[in-house]
C-alpha positions, 0 to 999 in steps of 0.5 A: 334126604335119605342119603343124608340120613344114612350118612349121618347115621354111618358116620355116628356108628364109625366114630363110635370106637374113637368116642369109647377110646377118648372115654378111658382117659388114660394119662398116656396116649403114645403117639407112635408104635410101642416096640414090644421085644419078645427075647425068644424066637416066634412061637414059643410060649413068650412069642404066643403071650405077647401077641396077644398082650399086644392086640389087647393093649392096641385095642385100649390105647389106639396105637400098635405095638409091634411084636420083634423077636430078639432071641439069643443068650437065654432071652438076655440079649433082647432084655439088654436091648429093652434095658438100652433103649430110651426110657420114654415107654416105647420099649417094652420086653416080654418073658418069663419073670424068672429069666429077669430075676435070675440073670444076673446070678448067672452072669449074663445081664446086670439087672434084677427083677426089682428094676421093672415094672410088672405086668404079668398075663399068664403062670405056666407049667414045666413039663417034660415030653419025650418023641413017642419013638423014644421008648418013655411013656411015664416019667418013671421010665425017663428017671431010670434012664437019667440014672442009668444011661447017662446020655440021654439028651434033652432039649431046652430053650437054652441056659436060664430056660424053663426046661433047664429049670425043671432038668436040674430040679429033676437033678437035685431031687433024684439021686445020679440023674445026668442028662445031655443038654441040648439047647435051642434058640426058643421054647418052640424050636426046642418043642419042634426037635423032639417031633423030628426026633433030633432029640428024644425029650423036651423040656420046656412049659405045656403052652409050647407043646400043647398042640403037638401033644394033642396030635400024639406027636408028644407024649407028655411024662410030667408036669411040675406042679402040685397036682395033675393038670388036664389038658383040654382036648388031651385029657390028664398029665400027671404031676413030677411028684408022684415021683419026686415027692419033694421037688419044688413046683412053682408057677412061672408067671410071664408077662410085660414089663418096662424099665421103673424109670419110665416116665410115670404115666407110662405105668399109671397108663399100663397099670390102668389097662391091666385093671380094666382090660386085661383083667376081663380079656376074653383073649387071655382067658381062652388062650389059658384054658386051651393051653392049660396056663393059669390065668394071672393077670397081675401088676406091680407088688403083687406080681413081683411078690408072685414071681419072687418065691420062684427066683429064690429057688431058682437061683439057688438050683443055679448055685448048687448046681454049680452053673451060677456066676454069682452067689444068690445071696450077694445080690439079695437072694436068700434061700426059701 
């Protein structure tokens, strides 16, 4: 008799977990594993993001959704392949919102940011590390050398990257800068160069580089944002203005998001999940504060109407920097 009560009890608490998933009510349940293509190598800031994205969105709706990462082209490669996929929802793309908003600018993919549905997690910061071998411990000294030497190298994750972004930003604001661009297939790849002293700065988002910078293995010159940003376990990175008083400093909201043809479930169901699970995901909150990301669980206008005022002064950096294929204002992009 007792062997039945602990049966029955056992079997009680087990089912549990299923009872909570059926309670939800999603309008889609997908009946097989979701691709989620991240269009960097591993370990770069869309790499870390998206993982955790996808441990919040099996938790809510029972199913895996699988991390592949398809770099190459500046994240358009794996985008291309989301944009081809059949358009049933089992094919999700993960990134940076500017990257998609701006690829089609730089010629190389046909898409624009209000082909997807949007589904942001977290805004990163642009910054600028140097090795602590390089001879830079402000962003002073780095500017002078942009001015004046002409050839120091830089390493990004590649052409429509966040590091590129803040370069020619840096380029537009501060007269003479020049740099050699040294590209890489990732965020990380770009952030590991600069350890190992391949190149002496990297130029990619904070996420990336936090751990290495916390080791002293970096030294973080700036920030691109209004203010200073403090870094847990670091302490305080000063922001590009207090050189560059007028350089623009936009969030870089990252995220998911699919195809807007999907079948419409699919976005009642993500939108749902964003509102109930990702808006109170303990996962998302204590990456963010490790990482110094702002927490921006966001969807739909809203994201867009975010992410929109960084496209806008990134496709015009593209087009007056002289690296765009089309004009910004062809494809309904005016300047701010």
């Amino acid at each position: 008799m007792r062997e039945l009560n602990r049966r029955a009890i056992l079997g009680t608490a087990l089912a549990l977990p299923a009872m909570h998933a059926r309670a939800q009510a999603f309008p889609w349940r997908p009946e097989r594993p979701v691709t989620l293509v991240v269009p960097w190598a591993a370990g770069g800031s869309t790499d870390q993001m998206a993982r955790i994205a996808a441990a919040e969105l099996e938790d809510a709706l029972g199913q895996r959704f699988v991390v592949v990462n398809q770099p190459g082209a500046s994240g358009s490669i794996g985008t291309r392949n989301v944009l081809q996929a059949a358009r049933d929802g089992y094919t999700w793309a993960a990134g940076a919102a500017v990257d998609v908003g701006c690829y089609k600018v730089l010629g190389l993919l046909d898409t624009q940011l209000s082909d997807w549905n949007l589904f942001f997690t977290v805004a990163n910061v642009n910054t600028i590390s140097a090795n602590p071998r390089a001879g830079f411990t402000d962003f002073g000294q780095l500017l002078n050398a942009l001015q004046t030497r002409r050839d120091v190298a830089v390493g990004t994750a590649g052409q429509s990257s966040a590091g590129r972004n803040i370069m020619e930003a840096v380029k537009a604001a501060a007269p003479g800068v020049n740099y050699r661009h040294a590209t890489y297939d990732g965020g990380n790849p770009a952030v590991l160069a600069a350890v190992a002293g391949e190149v002496p700065v990297v130029a990619q988002l904070l996420v990336e580089m936090a751990e290495m910078i916390r080791g002293r293995r970096l030294i973080p010159l700036a920030v691109q944002s209004e203010q200073p940003v403090t870094l847990q376990g670091f302490g305080t990175i000063p922001s590009i203005r207090q050189w560059l008083p007028n350089i623009p400093a936009p969030l870089n909201y990252f995220g998911l998001w699919f195809p807007k043809d999907v079948p419409e479930v699919v976005t009642q169901t993500a939108t749902m999940v964003w509102q109930q699970k990702m808006a109170s995901s303990a996962r998302l909150r204590e990456y963010a504060e490790a990482r110094a990301a702002v927490l921006s669980p966001i969807h739909s206008q809203e994201a867009f109407d975010r992410a929109w005022i960084m496209v806008r002064q990134t496709a015009w950096l593209y087009h007056d920097a002289g690296t765009a294929r089309v004009s910004p204002d062809t494809v309904g992009i005016q300047r701010l």
